[in-house]
MARSE-855362 format. One line per field, with one value per residue (C-alpha): residue in three letters; residue number from 1; x, y, z. Coordinates in nm, 2 decimals. Each point is the difference from the previous one (the first is absolute). Layout:
REM residues N
resn: c(ALA/...)
resi: c(NUM/...)
X: c(X/...)
Y: c(Y/...)
Z: c(Z/...)
***
This chain:
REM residues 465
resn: c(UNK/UNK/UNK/UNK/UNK/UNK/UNK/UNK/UNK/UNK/UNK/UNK/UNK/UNK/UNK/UNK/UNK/UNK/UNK/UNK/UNK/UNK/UNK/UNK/UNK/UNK/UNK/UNK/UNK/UNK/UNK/UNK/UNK/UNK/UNK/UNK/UNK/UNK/UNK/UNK/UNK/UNK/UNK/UNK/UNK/UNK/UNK/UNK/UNK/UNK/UNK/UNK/UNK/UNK/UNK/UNK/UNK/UNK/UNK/UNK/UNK/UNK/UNK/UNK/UNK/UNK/UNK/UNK/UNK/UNK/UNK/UNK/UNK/UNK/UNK/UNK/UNK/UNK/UNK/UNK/UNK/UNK/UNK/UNK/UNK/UNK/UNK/UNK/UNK/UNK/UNK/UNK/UNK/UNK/UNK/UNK/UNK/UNK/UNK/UNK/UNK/UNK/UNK/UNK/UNK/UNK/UNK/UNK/UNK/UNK/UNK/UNK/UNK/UNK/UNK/UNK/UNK/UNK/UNK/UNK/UNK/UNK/UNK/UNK/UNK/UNK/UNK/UNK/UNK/UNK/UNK/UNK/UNK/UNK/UNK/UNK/UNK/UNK/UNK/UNK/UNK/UNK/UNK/UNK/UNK/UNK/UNK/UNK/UNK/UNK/UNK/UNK/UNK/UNK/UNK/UNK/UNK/UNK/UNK/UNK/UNK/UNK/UNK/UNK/UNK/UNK/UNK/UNK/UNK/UNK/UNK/UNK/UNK/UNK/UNK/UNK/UNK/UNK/UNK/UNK/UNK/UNK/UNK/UNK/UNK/UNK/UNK/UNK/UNK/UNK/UNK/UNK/UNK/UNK/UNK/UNK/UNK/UNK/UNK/UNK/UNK/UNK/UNK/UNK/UNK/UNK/UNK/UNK/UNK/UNK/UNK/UNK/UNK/UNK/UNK/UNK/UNK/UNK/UNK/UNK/UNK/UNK/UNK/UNK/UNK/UNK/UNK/UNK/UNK/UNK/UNK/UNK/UNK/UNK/UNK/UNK/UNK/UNK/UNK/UNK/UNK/UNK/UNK/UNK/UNK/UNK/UNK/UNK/UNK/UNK/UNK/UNK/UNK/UNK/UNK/UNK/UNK/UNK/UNK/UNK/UNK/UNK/UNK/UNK/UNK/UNK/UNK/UNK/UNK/UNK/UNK/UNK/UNK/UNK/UNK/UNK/UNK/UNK/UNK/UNK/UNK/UNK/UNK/UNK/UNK/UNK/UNK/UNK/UNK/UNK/UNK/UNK/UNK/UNK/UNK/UNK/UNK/UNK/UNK/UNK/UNK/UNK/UNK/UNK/UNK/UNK/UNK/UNK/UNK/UNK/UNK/UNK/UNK/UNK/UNK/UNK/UNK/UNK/UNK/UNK/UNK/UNK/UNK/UNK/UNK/UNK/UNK/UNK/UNK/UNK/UNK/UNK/UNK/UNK/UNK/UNK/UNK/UNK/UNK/UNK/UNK/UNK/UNK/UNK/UNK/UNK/UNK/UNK/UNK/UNK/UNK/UNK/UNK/UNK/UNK/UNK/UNK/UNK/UNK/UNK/UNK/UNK/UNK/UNK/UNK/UNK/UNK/UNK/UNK/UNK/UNK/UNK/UNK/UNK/UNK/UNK/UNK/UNK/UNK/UNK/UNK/UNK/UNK/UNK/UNK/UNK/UNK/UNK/UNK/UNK/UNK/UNK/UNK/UNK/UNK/UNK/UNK/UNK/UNK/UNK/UNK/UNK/UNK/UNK/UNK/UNK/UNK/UNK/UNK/UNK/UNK/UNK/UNK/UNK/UNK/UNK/UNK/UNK/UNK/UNK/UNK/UNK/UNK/UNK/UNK/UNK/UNK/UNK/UNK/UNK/UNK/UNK/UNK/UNK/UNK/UNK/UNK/UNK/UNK/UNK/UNK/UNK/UNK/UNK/UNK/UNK/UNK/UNK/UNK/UNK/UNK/UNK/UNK/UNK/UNK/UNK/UNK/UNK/UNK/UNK/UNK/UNK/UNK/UNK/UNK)
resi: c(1/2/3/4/5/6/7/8/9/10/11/12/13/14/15/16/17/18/19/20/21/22/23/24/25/26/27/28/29/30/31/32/33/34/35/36/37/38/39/40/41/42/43/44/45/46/47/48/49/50/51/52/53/54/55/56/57/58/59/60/61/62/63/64/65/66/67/68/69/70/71/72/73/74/75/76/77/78/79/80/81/82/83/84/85/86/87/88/89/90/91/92/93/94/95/96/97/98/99/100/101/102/103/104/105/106/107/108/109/110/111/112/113/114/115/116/117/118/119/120/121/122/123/124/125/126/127/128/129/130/131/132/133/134/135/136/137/138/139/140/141/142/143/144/145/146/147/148/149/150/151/152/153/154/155/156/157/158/159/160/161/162/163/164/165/166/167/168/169/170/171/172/173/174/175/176/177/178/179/180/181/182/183/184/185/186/187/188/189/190/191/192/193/194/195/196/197/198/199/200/201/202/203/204/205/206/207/208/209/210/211/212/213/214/215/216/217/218/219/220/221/222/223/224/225/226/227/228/229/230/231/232/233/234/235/236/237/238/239/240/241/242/243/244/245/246/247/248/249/250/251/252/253/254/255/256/257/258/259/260/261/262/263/264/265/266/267/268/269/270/271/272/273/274/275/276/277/278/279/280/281/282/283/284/285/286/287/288/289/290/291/292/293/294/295/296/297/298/299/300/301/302/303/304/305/306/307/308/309/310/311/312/313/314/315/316/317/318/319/320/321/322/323/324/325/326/327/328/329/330/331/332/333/334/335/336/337/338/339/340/341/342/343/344/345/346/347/348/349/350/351/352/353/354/355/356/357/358/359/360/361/362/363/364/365/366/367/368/369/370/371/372/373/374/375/376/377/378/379/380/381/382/383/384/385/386/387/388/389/390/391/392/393/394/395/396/397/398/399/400/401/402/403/404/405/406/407/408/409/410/411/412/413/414/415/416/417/418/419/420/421/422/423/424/425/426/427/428/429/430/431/432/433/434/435/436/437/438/439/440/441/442/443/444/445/446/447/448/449/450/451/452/453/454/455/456/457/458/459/460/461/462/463/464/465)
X: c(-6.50/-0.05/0.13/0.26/0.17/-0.06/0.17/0.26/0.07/-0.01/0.26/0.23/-0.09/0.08/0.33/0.07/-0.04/0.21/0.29/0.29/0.14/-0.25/0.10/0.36/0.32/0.06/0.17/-0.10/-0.10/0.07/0.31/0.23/0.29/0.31/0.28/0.38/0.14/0.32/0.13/0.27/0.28/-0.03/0.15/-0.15/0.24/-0.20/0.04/0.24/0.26/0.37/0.31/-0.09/0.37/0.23/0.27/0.39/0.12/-0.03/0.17/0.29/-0.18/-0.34/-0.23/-0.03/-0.29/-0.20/-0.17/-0.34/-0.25/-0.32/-0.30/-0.17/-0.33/0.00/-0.03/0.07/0.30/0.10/0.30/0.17/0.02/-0.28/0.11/-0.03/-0.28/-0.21/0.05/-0.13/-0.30/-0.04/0.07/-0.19/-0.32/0.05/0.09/-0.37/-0.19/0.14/-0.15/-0.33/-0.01/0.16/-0.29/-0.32/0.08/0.04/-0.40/0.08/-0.24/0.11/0.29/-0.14/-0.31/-0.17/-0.28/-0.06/-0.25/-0.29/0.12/0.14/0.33/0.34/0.25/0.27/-0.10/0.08/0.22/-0.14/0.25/-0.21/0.02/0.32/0.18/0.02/0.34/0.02/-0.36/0.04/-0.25/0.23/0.34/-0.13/-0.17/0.30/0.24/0.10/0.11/0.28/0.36/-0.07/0.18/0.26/0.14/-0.04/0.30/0.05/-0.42/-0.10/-0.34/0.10/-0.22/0.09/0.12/-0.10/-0.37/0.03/-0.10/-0.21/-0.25/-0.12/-0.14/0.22/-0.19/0.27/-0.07/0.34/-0.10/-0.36/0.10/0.27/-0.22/-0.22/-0.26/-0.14/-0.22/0.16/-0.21/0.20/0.10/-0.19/0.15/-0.05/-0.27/-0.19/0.05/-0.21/-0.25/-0.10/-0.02/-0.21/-0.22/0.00/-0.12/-0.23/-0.37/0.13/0.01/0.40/0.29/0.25/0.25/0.32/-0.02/0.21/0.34/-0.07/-0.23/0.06/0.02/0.23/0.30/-0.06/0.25/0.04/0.30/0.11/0.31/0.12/0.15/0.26/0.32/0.31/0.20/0.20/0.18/0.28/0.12/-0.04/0.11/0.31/0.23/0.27/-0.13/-0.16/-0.34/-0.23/-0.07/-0.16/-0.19/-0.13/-0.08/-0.05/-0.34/-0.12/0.17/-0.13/0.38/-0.03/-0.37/0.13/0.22/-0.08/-0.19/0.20/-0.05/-0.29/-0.05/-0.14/-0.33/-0.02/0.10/-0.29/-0.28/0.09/-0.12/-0.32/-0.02/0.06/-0.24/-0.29/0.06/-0.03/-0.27/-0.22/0.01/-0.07/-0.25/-0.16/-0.06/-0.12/0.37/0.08/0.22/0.42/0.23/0.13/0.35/0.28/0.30/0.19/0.12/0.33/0.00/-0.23/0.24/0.33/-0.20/-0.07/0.33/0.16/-0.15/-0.05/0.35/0.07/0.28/0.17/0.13/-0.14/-0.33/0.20/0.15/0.38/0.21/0.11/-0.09/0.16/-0.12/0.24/0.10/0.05/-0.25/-0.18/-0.39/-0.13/0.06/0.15/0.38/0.21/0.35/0.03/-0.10/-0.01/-0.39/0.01/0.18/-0.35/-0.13/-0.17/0.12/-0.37/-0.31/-0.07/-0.27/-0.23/0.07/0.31/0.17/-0.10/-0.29/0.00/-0.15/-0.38/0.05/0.07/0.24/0.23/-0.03/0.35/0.13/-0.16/-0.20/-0.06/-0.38/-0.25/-0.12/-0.34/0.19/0.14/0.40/0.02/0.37/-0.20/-0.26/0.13/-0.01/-0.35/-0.19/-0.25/0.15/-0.35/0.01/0.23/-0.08/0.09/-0.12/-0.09/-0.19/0.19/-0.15/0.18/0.08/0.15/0.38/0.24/0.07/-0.37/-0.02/0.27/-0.12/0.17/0.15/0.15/0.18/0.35/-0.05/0.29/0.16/0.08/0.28/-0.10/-0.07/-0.30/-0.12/-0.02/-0.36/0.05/0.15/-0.23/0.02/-0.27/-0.10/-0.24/-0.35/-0.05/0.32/0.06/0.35/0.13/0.08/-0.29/-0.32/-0.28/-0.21/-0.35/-0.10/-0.37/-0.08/-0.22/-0.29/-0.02/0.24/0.19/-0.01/-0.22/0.04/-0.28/0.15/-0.22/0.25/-0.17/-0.07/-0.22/-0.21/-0.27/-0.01)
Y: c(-1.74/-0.29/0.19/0.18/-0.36/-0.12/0.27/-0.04/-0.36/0.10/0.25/-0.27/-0.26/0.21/0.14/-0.39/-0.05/0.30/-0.07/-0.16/-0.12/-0.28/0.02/-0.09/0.22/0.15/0.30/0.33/-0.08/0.30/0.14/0.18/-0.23/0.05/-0.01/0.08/0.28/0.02/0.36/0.16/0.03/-0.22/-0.35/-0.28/-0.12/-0.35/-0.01/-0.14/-0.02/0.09/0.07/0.38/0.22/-0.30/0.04/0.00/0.34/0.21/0.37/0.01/0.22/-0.07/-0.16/-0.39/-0.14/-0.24/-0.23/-0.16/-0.20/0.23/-0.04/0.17/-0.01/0.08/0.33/0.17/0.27/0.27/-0.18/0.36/0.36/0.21/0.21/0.35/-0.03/-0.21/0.22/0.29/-0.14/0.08/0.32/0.04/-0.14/0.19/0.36/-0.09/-0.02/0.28/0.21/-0.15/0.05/0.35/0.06/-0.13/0.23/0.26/-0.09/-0.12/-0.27/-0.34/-0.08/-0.13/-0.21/0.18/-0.21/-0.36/-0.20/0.03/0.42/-0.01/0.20/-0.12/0.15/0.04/-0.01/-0.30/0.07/-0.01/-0.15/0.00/0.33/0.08/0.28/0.31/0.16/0.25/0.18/0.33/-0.09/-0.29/0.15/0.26/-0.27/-0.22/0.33/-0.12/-0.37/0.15/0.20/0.36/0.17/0.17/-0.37/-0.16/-0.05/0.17/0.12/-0.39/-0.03/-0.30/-0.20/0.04/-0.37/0.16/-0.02/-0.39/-0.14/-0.33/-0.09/-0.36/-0.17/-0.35/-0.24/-0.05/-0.35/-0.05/0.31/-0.20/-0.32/0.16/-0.05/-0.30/0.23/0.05/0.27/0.34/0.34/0.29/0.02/-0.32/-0.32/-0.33/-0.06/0.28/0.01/-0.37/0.18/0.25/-0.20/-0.27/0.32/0.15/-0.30/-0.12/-0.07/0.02/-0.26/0.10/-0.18/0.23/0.12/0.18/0.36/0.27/-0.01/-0.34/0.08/-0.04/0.38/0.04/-0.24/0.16/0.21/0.32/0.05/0.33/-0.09/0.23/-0.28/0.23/-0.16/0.21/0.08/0.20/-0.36/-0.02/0.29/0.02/-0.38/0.12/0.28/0.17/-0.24/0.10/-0.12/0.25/-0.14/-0.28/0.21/0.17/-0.27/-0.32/-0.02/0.21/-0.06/-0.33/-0.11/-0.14/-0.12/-0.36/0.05/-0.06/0.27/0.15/0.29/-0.17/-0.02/-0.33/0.22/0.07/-0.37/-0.08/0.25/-0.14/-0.36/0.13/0.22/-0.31/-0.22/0.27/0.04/-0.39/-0.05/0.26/-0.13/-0.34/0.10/0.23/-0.33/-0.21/-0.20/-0.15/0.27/-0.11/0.01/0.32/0.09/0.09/-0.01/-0.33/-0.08/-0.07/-0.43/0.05/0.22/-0.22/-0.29/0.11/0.18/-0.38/-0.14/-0.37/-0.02/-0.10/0.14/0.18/0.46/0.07/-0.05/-0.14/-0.25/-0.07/0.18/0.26/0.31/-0.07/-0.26/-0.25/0.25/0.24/0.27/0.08/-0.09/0.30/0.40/0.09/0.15/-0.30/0.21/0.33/0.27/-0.26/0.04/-0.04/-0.32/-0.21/0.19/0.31/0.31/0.05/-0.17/-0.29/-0.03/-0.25/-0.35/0.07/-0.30/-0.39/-0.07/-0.28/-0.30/0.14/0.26/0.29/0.27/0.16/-0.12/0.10/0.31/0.29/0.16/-0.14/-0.10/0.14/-0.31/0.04/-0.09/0.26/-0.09/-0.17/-0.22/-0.25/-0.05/-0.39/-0.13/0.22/-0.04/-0.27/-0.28/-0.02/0.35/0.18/0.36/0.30/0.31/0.36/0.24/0.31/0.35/0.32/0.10/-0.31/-0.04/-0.10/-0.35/-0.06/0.06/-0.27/-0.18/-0.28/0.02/-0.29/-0.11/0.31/0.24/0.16/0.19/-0.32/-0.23/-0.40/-0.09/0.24/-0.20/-0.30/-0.17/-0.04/0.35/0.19/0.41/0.29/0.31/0.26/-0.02/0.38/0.06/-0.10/-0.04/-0.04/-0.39/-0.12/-0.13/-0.24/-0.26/-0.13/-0.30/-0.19/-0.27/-0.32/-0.07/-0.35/-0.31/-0.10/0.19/-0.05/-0.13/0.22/0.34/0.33/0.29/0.34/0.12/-0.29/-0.04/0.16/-0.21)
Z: c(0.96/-0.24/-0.27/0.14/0.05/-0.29/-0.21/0.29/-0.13/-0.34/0.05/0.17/-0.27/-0.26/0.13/0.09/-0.40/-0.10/0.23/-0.15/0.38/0.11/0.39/-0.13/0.08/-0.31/0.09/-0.15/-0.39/-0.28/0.13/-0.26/-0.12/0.06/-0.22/0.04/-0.14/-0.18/0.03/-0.22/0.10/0.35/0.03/0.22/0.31/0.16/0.33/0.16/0.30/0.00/0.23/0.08/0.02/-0.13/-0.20/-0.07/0.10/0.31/0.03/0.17/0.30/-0.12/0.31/-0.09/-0.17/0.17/-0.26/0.06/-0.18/-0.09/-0.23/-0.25/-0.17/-0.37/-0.16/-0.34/0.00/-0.29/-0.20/0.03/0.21/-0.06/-0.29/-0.03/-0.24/0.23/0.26/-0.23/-0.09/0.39/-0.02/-0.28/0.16/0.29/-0.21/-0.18/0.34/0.16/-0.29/0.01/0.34/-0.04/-0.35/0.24/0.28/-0.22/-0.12/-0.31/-0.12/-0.10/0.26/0.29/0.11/0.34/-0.01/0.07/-0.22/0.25/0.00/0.36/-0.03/0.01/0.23/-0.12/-0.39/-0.23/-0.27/-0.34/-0.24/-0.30/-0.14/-0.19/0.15/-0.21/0.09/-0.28/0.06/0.17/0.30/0.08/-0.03/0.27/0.27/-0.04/0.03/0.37/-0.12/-0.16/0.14/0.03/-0.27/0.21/0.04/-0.37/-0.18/-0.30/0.06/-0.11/0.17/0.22/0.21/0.43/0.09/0.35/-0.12/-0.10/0.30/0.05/0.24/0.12/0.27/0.19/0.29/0.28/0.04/0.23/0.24/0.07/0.09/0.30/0.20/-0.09/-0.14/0.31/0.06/0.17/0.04/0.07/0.37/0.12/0.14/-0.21/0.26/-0.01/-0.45/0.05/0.22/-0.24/-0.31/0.16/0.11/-0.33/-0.16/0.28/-0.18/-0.33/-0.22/-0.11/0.16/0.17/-0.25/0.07/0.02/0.15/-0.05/-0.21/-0.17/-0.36/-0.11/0.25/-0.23/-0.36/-0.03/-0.27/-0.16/-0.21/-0.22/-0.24/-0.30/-0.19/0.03/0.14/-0.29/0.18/0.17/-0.24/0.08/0.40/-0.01/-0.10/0.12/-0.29/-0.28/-0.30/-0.06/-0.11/-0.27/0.14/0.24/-0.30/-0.23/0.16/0.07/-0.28/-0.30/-0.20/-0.04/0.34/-0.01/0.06/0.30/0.33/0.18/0.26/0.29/0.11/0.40/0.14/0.07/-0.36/-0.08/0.21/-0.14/-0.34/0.11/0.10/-0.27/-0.22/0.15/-0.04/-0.33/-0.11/0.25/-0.14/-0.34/0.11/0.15/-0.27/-0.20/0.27/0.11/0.27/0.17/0.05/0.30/0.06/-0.10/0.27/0.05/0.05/0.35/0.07/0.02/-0.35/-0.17/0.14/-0.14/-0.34/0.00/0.03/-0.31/0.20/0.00/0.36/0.23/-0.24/0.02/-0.36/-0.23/-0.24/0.25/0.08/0.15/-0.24/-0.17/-0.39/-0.21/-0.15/-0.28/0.26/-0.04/0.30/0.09/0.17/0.02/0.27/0.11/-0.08/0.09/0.20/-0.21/-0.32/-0.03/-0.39/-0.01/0.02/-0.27/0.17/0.21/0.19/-0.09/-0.27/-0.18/0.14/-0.12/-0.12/0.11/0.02/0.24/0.29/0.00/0.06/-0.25/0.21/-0.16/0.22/0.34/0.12/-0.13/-0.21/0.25/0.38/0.09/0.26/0.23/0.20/0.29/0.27/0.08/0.29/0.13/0.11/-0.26/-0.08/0.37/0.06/-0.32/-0.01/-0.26/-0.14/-0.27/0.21/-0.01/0.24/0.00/0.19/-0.10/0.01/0.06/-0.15/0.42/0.07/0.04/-0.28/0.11/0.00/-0.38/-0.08/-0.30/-0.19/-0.31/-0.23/-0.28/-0.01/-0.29/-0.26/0.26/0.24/0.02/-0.04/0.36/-0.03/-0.32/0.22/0.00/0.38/0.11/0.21/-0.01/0.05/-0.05/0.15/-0.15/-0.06/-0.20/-0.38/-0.16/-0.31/0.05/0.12/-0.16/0.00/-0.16/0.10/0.11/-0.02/0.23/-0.17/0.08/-0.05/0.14/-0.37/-0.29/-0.24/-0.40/-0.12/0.09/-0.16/-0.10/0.18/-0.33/-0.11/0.30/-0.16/-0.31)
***
């Protein structure tokens, strides 16, 4: 017994030694650092609060606008659109997983990981993204046969891939739907009372804390989502009855010539799918040389977006402030339709290229005009009397069975198409979240994680070095 105690004591002593905390709160020692990173192509807004709807103009019929005073925390936004060549490295990404998963099923070797490192499978498999695909070998071109159109529908018999087949698949935590109800615990067809009973009864001897289950429990808010990512290319031509664009169906999306204009055709669920696709694909890379992983990206809510879109220009209609839409020498300062049926006279007939004319005052390109914006936000009338002034944000989570009105999502910022009161930093419009059109588009935004930014940003690409 002697000696047990003893080499008890010279356990404690020793750890005593080796410890560098001394009985003083030191908080936990060796945690990675963290350092800011500067992404390309995103601009830092600091936070800040601003008149939300203000302004000089009001349509004729429109409903009034009811400014108010909200605040926002700081984030980093994309200076432009999404262009279409962002957007394909998407696709692309999604094209290369859907044959690796299409390659591994058909049991060829290299393509997915079934196994984890302690050789427990993995259901469903992990994709393996080291091996090069080999599209030209025989045994390929026949397991990835399905992936493409049949040959009864290719055009002039090019073997084309089935945008049909490009569909992506990802996993959301409702964090809104669990806190309805306080988080309290619910079991199918029991009364609150009766849901207390049985996890108190559950848990009774244990050494675990009740935790909620049922309904609540956490499995039970991770949602799946299944969104196929090709962009509707057929929108310029159902946008528009007895016009001509064709060529633009054909050609906008896929042709290099228009690799830096805005991406367009994209629904607010694809919008969305591409924020989480984005995020995953930073993330993992971070985290393949030990990084501290970022925020995720999304897209910006409404009071973020009307914020950035004002440049810290206060109560003003446009990003470049003022009142009008020429400059001094007369040319005008955004794309949009300054005359009926005078489109060109800006300078474009449809879309810009991104950047293509001066930016506001936080560097954003093209926040009225071009292309209108998917918000986060779901349209709602009263959004500026009900929204909290504190990051105001409203939102419902649409299903595919719910009614039209229900899928109301907010849009910003006019396009080419619209007349000026639409390019107005404050004008509020919508559209439905699972239809795309030819004038609508989106950029990202990233919220920071620190108070004030930084001196010693790290550009993504150097974060390794």
């Amino acid at each position: 017994m002697k000696k047990f105690f003893f080499l008890l004591a010279t356990v404690v002593l020793l750890w005593s030694c080796g410890s560098s905390e001394k009985g003083e709160l030191v908080g936990v020692q060796n945690r990675p650092v963290f350092e800011d990173i500067d992404l390309k192509g995103m601009v830092f807004i600091n936070q800040g609060n601003f008149s939300m709807g203000a302004g000089t103009q009001n349509a004729t019929y429109g409903t009034p606008s009811q400014p108010r005073t909200m605040q926002v925390g700081s984030y980093f936004m994309d200076e432009t659109e999404i262009t279409n060549n962002e957007y394909r490295q998407f696709v692309n990404w999604v094209i290369d997983s859907v044959a690796r998963r299409m390659l591994g099923e058909a049991g060829i070797d290299g393509y997915l990981i079934e196994e984890d490192e302690y050789g427990e499978p993995l259901e469903p498999a992990i994709l393996d993204k080291k091996q090069k695909i080999r599209w030209d070998e025989q045994e390929t071109r026949e397991a990835l046969e399905d992936l493409y159109l049949p040959e009864k529908d290719r055009f002039y018999r090019r073997r084309t891939i089935d945008p049909a087949k490009l569909n992506y698949e990802y996993y959301w935590i409702d964090y809104g739907a669990y806190t309805k109800d306080g988080g309290k615990v619910v079991y199918q067809g029991a009364s609150q009372k009766e849901s207390s009973t049985a996890v108190k009864d559950e848990y009774k001897g244990t050494m675990f804390a009740p935790r909620p289950k049922g309904l609540n429990n956490r499995s039970s808010f991770i949602k799946r989502e299944v969104v196929n990512v090709y962009p509707d290319t057929l929108c310029w031509v159902h946008d528009y009855t007895y016009s001509m664009n064709e060529d633009f169906t054909r050609q906008y999306f896929t042709s290099p010539a228009y690799d830096n204009y805005p991406v367009v055709g994209i629904s607010w669920v694809q919008a969305k799918a591409f924020c989480i696709w984005r995020s995953n694909f930073l993330n993992r890379y971070l985290e393949s040389i030990d990084y501290t992983q970022m925020n995720d990206f999304r897209l910006p809510t409404e009071a973020e977006w009307e914020y950035a879109a004002r440049g810290g220009i206060a109560g003003e209609s446009y990003p470049w402030g003022g009142p009008y839409v020429r400059n001094p020498n007369g040319c005008f300062l955004a794309n949009y339709e300054p005359l009926k049926g005078a489109y060109d006279d800006d300078g474009g007939v449809k879309t810009l290229m991104v950047g293509h004319y001066a930016p506001n005052d936080f560097g954003l390109y093209d926040m009225s005009g071009n292309v209108s914006e998917w918000c986060l936000d779901a349209y709602d009338k009263s959004t500026y009397v009900m929204a909290n002034a504190l990051s105001p944000f409203y939102n419902y989570n649409a299903k595919d069975d719910d009614s039209p009105a229900m899928k109301q999502k907010v849009i910003r910022g006019g396009s080419w198409k619209d007349q000026k009161y639409f390019i107005q930093v404050q004008t509020r419009s919508y559209e439905y979240q699972d239809t795309a059109k030819s004038y609508i588009g989106f950029r990202c935004v990233q919220p920071y994680l620190g108070r004030v930014k930084g001196d010693n940003l790290k550009s993504a690409s150097n974060v390794a070095k």
